[in-house]
C-alpha positions as CSV (number, residue, x, y, z in Angstrom):
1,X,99.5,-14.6,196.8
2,X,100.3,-17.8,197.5
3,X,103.9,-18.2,197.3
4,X,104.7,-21.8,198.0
5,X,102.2,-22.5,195.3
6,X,104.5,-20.5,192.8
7,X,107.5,-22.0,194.0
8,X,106.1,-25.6,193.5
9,X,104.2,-24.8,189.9
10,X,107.5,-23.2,189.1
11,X,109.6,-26.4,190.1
12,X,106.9,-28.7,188.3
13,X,107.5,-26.8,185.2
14,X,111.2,-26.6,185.1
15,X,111.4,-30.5,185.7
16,X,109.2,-30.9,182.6
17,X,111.4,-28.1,180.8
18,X,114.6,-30.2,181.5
19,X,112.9,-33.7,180.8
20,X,111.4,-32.3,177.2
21,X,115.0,-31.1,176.6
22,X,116.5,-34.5,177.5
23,X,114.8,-36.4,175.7
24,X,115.5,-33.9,172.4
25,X,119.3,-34.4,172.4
26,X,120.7,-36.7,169.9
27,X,120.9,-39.7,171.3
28,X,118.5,-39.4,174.4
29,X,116.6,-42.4,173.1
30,X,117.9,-45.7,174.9
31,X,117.6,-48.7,172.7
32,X,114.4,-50.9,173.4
33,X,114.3,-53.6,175.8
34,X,112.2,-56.5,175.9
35,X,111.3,-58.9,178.4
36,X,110.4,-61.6,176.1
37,X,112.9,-65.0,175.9
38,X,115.0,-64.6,172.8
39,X,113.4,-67.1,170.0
40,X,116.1,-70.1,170.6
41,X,114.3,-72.5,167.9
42,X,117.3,-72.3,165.7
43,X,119.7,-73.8,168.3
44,X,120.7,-77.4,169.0
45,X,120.0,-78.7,172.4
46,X,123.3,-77.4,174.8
47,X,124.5,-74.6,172.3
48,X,124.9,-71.5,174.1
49,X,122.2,-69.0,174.1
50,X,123.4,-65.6,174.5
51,X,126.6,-64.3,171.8
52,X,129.0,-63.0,175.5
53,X,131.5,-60.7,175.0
54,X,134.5,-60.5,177.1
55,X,135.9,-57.4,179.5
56,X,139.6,-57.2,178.4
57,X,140.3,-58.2,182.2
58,X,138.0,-58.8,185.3
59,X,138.8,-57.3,188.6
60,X,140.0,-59.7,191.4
61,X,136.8,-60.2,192.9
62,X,135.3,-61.1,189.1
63,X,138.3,-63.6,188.5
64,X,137.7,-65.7,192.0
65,X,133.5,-65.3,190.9
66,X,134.7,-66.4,187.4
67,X,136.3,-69.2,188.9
68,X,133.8,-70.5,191.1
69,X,131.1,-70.2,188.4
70,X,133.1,-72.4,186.5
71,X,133.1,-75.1,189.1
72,X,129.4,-74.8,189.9
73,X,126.8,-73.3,187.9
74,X,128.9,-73.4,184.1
75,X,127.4,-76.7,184.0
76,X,124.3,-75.5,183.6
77,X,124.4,-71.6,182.6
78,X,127.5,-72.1,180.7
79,X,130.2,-71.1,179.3
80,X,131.0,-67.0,180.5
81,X,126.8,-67.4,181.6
82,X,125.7,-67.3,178.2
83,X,123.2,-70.1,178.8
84,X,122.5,-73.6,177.3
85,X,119.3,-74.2,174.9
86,X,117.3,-77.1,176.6
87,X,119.8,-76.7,180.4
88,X,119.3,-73.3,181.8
89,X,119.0,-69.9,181.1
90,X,121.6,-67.0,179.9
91,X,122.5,-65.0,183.0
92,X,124.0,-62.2,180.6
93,X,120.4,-61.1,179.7
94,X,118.5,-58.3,180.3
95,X,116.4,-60.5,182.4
96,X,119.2,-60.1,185.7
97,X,120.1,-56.8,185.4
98,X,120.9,-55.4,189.1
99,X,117.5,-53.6,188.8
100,X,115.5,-56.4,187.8
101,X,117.4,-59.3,189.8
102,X,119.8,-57.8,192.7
103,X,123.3,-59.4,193.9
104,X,120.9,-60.8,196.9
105,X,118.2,-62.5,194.5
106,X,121.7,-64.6,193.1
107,X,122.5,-65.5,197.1
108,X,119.0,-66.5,197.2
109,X,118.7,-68.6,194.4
110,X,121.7,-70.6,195.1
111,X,121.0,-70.8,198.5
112,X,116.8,-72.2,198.0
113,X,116.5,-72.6,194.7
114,X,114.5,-70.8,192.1
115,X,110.9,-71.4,190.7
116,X,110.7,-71.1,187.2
117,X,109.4,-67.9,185.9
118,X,110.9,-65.7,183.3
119,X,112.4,-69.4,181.0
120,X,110.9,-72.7,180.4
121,X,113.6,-74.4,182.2
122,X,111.9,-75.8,184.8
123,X,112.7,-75.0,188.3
124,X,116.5,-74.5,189.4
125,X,117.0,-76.4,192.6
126,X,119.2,-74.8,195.6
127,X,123.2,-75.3,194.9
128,X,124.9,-77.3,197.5
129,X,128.4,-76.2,198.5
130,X,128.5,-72.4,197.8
131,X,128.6,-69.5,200.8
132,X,127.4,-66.2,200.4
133,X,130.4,-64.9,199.9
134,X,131.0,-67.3,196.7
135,X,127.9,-66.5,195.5
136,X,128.8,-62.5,195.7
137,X,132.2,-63.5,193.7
138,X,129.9,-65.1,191.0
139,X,127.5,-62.0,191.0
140,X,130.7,-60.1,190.4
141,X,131.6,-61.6,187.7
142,X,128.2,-62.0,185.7
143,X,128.0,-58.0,186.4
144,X,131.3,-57.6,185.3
145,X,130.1,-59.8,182.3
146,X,126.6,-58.1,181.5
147,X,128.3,-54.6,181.9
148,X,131.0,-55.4,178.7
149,X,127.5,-56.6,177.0
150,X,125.3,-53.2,177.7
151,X,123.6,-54.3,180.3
152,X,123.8,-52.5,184.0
């Protein structure tokens, strides 16, 4: 016999025992996400795009991020990053979840800019004035931010 064949086919089929069980339990099912832009044709021009809710209190390395995303990219992304129809983009949206868009990609794009490719924004040029570590703070906070709003 063949015993490290058993021991794998046994392995194989507990892991499909345990996932087939998992996905039975009540509420296993994780609610759909889409890649697709919301539909925004309802919205004046500068109204905020995403409906943000707010942690009850940021942690100290949220509030400085909070506060430096106020000074330089609110502007555009807005108000607590909920975008701005016709400006730029909603930063709490699925879109730039960590696994999607990582604490570096946010470096990155402030850093060099961003070509356009998930919104029809137009390109977002590099952000003068902001070091690394500022642009961490901000991650922070828009973390902080999509967390409270089911995103993570």
């Amino acid at each position: 016999m063949n015993y490290l064949g058993i021991l794998v086919g046994s392995v194989f089929i507990g892991g499909v025992g345990i996932l087939g069980w998992q996905a039975m339990q009540p509420g296993a099912t994780q609610p759909a996400r889409t890649m697709v832009p919301p539909d925004t044709s309802g919205l004046e021009d500068g109204a905020p795009i995403a409906t943000v809710k707010i942690p009850a209190e940021f942690s100290a390395e949220a509030e400085i991020g909070k506060r430096v995303f106020g000074a330089k990219c609110a502007v555009c992304h807005g108000e607590n990053a909920a975008g701005q129809k016709g400006i730029a983009p909603p930063l709490v949206h699925i879109f730039y979840e960590p696994n999607h868009h990582s604490d570096g990609a946010f470096v990155q794009a402030a850093k060099r800019g961003v070509q356009m490719h998930h919104w029809d924004f137009g390109n977002m040029p590099p952000i003068q004035g902001l070091t690394d570590g500022d642009v961490r703070y901000i991650a922070r906070y828009v973390r902080e931010l999509q967390r409270e709003n089911g995103i993570f």
